[in-house]
PyMOL commands that place a pseudoatom at each C-alpha (Angstrom):
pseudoatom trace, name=CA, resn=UNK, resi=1, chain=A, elem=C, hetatm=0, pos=[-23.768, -31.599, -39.010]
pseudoatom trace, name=CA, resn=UNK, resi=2, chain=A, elem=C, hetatm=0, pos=[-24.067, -30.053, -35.279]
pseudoatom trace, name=CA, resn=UNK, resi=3, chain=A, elem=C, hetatm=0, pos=[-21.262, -32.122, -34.264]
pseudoatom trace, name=CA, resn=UNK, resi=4, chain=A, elem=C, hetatm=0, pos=[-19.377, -30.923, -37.060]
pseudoatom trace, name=CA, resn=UNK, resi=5, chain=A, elem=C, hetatm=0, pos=[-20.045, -27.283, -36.447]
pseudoatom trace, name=CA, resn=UNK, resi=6, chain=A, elem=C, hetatm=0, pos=[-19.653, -27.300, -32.885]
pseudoatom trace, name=CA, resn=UNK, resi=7, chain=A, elem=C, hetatm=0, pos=[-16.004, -29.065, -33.222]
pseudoatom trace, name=CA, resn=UNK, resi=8, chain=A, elem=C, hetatm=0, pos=[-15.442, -26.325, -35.479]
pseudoatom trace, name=CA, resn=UNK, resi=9, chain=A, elem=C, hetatm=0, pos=[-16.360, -23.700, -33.087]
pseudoatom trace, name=CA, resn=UNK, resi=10, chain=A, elem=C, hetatm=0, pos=[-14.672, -25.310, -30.317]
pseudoatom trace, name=CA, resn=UNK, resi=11, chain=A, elem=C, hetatm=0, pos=[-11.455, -25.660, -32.396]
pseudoatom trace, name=CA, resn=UNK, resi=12, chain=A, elem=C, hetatm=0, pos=[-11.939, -21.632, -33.373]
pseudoatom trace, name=CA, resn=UNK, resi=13, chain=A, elem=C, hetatm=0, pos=[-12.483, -20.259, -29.540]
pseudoatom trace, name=CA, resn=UNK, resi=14, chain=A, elem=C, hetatm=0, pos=[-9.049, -22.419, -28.573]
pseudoatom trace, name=CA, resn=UNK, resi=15, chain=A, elem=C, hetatm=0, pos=[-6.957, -20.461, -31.003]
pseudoatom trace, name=CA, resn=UNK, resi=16, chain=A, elem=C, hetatm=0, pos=[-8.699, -17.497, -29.848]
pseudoatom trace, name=CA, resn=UNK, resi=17, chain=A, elem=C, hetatm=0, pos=[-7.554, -17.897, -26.238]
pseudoatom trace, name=CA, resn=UNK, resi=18, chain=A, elem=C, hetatm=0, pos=[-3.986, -18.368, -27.500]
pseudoatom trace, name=CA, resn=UNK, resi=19, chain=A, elem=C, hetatm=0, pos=[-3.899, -15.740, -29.174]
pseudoatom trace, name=CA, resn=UNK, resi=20, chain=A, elem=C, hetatm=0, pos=[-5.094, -13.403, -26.526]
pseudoatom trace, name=CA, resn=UNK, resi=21, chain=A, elem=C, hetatm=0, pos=[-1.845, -15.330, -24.145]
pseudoatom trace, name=CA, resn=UNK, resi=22, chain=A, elem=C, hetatm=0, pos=[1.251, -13.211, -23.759]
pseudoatom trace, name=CA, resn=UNK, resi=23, chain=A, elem=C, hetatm=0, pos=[3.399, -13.419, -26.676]
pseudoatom trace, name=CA, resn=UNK, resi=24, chain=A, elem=C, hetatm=0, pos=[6.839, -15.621, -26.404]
pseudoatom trace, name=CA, resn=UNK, resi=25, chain=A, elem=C, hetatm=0, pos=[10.003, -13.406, -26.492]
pseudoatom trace, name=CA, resn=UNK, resi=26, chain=A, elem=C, hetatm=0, pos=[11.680, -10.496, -24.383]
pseudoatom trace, name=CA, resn=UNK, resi=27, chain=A, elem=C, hetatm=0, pos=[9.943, -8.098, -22.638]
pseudoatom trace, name=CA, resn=UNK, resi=28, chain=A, elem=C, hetatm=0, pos=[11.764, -4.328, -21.368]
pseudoatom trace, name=CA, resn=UNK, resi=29, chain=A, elem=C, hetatm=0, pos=[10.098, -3.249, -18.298]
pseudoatom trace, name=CA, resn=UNK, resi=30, chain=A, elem=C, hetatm=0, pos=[11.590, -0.327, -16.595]
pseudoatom trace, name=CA, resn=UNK, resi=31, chain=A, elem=C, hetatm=0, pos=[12.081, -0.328, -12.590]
pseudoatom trace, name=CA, resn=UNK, resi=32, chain=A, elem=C, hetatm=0, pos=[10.280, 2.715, -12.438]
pseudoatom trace, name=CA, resn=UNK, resi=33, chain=A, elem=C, hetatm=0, pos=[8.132, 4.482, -14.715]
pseudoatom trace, name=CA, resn=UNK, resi=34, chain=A, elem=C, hetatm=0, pos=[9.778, 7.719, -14.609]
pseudoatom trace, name=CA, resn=UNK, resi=35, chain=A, elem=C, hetatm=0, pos=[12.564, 9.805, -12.865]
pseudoatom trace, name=CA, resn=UNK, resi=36, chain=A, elem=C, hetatm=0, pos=[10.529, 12.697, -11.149]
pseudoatom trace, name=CA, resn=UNK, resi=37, chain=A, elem=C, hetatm=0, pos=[13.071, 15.333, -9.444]
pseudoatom trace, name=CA, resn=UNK, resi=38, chain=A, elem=C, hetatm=0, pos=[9.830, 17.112, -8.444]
pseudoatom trace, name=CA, resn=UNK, resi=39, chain=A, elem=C, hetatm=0, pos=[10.443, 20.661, -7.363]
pseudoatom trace, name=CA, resn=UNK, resi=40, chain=A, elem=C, hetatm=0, pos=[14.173, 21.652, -6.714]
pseudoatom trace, name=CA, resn=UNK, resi=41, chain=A, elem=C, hetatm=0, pos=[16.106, 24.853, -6.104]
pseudoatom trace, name=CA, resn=UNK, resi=42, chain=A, elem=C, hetatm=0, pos=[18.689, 26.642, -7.768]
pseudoatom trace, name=CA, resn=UNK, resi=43, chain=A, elem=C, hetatm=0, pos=[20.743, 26.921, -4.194]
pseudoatom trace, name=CA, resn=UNK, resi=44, chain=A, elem=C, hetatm=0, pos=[20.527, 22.972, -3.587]
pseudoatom trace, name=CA, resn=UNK, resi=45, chain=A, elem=C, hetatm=0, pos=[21.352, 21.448, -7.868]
pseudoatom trace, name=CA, resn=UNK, resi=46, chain=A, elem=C, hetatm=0, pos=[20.954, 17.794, -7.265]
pseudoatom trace, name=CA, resn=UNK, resi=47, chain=A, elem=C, hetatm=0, pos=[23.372, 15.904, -9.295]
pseudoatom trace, name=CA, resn=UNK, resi=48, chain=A, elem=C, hetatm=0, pos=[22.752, 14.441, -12.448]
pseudoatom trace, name=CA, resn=UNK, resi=49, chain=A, elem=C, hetatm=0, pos=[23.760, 11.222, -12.746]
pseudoatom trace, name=CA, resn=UNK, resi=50, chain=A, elem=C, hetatm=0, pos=[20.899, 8.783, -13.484]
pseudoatom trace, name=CA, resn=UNK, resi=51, chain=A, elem=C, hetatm=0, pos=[21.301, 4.958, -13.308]
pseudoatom trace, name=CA, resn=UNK, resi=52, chain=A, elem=C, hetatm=0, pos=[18.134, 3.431, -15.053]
pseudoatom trace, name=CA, resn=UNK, resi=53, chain=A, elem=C, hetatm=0, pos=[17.289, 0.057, -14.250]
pseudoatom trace, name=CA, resn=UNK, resi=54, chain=A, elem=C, hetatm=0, pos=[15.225, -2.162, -16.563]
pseudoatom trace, name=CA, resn=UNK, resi=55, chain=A, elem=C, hetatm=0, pos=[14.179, -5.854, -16.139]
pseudoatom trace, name=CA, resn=UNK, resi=56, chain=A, elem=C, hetatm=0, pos=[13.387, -8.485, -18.745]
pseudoatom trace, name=CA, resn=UNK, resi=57, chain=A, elem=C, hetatm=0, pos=[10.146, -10.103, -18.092]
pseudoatom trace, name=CA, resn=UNK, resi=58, chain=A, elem=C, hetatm=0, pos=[9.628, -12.254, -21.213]
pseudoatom trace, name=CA, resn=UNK, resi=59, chain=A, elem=C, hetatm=0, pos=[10.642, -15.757, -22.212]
pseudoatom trace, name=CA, resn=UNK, resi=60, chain=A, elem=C, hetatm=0, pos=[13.988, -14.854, -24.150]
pseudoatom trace, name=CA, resn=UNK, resi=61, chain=A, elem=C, hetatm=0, pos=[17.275, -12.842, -24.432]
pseudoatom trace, name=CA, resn=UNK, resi=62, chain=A, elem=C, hetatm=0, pos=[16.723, -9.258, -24.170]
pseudoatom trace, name=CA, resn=UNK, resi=63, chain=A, elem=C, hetatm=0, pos=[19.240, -7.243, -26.918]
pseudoatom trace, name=CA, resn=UNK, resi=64, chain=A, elem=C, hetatm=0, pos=[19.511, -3.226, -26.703]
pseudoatom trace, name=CA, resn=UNK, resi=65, chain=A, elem=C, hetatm=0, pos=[20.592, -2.322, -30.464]
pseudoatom trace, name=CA, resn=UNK, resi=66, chain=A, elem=C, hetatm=0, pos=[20.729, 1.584, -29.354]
pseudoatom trace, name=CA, resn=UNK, resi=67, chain=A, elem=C, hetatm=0, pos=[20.250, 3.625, -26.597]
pseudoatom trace, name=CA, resn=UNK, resi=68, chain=A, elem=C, hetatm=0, pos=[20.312, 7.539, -27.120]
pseudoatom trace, name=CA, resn=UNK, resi=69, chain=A, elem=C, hetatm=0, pos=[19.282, 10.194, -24.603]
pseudoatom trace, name=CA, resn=UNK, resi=70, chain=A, elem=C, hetatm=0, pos=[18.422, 13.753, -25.757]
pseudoatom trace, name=CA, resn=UNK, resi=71, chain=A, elem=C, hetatm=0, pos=[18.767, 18.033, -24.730]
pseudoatom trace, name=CA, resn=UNK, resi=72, chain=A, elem=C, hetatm=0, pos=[22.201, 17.317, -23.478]
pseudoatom trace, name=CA, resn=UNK, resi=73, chain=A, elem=C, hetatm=0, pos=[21.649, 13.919, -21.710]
pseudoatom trace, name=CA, resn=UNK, resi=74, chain=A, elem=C, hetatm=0, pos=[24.813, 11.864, -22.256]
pseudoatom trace, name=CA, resn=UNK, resi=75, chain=A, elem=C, hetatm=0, pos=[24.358, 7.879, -22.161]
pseudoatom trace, name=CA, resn=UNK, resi=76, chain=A, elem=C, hetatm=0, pos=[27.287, 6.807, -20.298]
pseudoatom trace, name=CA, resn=UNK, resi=77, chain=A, elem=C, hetatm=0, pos=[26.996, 2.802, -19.883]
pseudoatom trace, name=CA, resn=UNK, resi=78, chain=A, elem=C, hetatm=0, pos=[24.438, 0.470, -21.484]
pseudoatom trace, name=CA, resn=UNK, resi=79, chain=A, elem=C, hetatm=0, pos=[24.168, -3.461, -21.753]
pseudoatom trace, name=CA, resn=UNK, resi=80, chain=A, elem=C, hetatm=0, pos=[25.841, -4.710, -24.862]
pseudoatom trace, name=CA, resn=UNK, resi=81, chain=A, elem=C, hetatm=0, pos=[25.268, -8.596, -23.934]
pseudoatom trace, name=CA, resn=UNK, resi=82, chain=A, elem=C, hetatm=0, pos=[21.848, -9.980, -24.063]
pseudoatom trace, name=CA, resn=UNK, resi=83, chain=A, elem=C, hetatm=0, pos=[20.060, -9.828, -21.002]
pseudoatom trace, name=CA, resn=UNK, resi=84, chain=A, elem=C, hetatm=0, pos=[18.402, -13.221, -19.895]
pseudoatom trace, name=CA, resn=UNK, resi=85, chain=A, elem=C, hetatm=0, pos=[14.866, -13.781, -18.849]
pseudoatom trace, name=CA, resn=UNK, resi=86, chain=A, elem=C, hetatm=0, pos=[14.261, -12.628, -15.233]
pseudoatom trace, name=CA, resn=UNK, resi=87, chain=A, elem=C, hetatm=0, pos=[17.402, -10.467, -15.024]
pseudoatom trace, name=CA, resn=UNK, resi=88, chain=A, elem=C, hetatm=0, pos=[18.342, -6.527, -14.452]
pseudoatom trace, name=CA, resn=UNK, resi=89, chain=A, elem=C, hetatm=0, pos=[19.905, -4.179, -16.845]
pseudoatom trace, name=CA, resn=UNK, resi=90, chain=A, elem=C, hetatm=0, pos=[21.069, -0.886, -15.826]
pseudoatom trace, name=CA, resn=UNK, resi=91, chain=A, elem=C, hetatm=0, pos=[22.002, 2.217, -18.437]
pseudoatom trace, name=CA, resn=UNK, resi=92, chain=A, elem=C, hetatm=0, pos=[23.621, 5.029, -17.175]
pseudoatom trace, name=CA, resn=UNK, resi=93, chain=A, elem=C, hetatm=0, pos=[23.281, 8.401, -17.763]
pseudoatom trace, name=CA, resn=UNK, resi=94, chain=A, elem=C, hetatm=0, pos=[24.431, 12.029, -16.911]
pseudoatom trace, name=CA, resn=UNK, resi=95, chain=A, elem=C, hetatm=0, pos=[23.247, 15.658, -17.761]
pseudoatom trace, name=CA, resn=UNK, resi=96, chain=A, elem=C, hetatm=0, pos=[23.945, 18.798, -16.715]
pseudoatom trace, name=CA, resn=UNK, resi=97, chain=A, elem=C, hetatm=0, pos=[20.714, 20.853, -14.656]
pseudoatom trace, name=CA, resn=UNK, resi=98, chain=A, elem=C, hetatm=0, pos=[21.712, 24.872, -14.980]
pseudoatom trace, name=CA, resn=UNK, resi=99, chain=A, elem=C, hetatm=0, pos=[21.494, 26.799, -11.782]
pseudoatom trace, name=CA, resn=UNK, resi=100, chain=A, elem=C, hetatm=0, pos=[18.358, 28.660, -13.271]
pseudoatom trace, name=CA, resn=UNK, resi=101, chain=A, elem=C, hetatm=0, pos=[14.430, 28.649, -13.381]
pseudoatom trace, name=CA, resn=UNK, resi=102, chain=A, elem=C, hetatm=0, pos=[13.297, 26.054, -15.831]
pseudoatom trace, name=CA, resn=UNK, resi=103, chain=A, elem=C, hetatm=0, pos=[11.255, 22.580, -16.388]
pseudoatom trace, name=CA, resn=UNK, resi=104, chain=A, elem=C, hetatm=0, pos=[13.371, 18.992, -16.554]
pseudoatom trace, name=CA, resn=UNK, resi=105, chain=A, elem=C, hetatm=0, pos=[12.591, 17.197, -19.320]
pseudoatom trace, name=CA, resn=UNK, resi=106, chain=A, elem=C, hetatm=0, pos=[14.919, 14.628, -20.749]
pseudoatom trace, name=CA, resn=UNK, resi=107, chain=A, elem=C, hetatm=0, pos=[14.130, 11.281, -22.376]
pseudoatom trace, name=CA, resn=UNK, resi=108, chain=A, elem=C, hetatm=0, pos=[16.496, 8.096, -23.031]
pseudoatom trace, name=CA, resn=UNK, resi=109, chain=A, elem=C, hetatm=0, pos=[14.645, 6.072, -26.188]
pseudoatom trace, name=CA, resn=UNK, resi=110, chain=A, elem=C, hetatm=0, pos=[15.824, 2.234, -26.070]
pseudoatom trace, name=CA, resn=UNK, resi=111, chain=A, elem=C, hetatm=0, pos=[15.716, 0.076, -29.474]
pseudoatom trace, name=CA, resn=UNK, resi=112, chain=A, elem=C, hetatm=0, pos=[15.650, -3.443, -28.706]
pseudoatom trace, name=CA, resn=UNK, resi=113, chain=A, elem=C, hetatm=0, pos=[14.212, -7.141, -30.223]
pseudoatom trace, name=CA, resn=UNK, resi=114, chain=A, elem=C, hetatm=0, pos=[11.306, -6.428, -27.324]
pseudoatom trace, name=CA, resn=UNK, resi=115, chain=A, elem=C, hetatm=0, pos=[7.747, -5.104, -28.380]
pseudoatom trace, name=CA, resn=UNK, resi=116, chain=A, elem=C, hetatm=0, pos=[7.442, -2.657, -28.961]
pseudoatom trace, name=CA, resn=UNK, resi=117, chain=A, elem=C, hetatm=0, pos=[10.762, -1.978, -30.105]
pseudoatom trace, name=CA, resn=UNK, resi=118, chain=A, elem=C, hetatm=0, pos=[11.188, 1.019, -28.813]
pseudoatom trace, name=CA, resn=UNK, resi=119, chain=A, elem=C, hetatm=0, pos=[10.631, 2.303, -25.817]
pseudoatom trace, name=CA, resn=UNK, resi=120, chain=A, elem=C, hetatm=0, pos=[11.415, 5.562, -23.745]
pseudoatom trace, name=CA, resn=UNK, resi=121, chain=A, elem=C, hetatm=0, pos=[12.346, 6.878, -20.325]
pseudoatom trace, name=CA, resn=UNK, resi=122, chain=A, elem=C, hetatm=0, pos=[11.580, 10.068, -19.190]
pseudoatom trace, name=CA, resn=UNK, resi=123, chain=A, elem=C, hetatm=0, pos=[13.042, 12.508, -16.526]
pseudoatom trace, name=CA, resn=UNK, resi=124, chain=A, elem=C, hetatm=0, pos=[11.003, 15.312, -15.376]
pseudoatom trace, name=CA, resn=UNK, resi=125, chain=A, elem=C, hetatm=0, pos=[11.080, 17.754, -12.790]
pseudoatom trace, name=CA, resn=UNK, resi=126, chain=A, elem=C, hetatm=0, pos=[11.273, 21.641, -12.587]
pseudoatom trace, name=CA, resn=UNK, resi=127, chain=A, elem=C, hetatm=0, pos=[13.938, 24.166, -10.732]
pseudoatom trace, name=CA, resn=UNK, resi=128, chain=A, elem=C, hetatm=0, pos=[12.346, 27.387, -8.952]
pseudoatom trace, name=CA, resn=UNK, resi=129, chain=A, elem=C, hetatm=0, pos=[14.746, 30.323, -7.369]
pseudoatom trace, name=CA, resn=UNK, resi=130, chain=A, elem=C, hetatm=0, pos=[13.798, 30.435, -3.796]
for i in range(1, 130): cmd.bond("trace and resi %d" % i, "trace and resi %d" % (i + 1))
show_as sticks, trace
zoom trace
C-alpha cells in the first residue's frame, strides 16, 4: 500500500512540475518596456514617429489580429504575416506633440494568439516652456 501511494505521489509532483514549465505557443515581448521622451521643450519638439519593435519568444507563429493606438496616435505599419519563433516585428507609429506645456501619454494595445492576448505599449514623457 506504501508503494502504491508513493507511485501515486510521485506520478502527482511530475505533472506538477509540468505544469509550472512555460507554456508551448507564441510569446510578444516588446524591445523595450516603454518609450520615455523624459522632459522636452516646446523650442526643441522632437518628432513623432515611433518604430516599436517586438520579438517572439515562444515556440510558435506569432499573429497580430489588431493593433490600435489612441489620443491621436496613428498606427502606420504593422506585421500582417505571422512572425516565427525567435524573430523581430516592428509597428510603426506617428503622433503629433503640440508646441505647449503638457504630459505624453499615448498607448498602442496589440491583440494577438500570444498570452495574454493583449498587450500594450506605452509612450510617456512631458513638455515644459523653458
Amino acid at each position: 500500500m506504501k508503494k502504491i501511494l508513493f507511485l501515486f505521489l510521485i506520478i502527482l509532483l511530475g505533472n506538477g512540475v509540468k505544469a509550472l514549465e512555460e507554456k508551448d505557443g507564441p510569446k510578444l515581448v516588446w524591445d523595450i518596456e516603454k518609450y520615455d521622451y523624459g522632459v522636452v521643450y516646446t523650442d526643441e519638439m522632437p518628432e513623432s514617429k515611433l518604430d516599436i519593435k517586438f520579438i517572439n519568444e515562444g515556440n510558435e507563429p506569432l499573429i497580430l489580429s489588431n493593433v490600435r493606438a489612441c489620443c491621436g496616435t496613428r498606427v502606420h505599419e504593422w506585421p500582417r504575416q505571422p512572425i516565427m519563433p525567435g524573430k523581430e516585428g516592428t509597428i510603426k507609429i506617428e503622433f503629433r506633440l503640440a508646441p505647449n506645456a503638457q504630459r505624453i501619454s499615448r498607448t498602442v494595445t496589440v491583440t494577438s494568439n500570444a498570452e495574454p492576448k493583449t498587450s500594450i505599449f506605452r509612450v510617456v514623457g512631458e513638455v515644459k516652456n523653458r
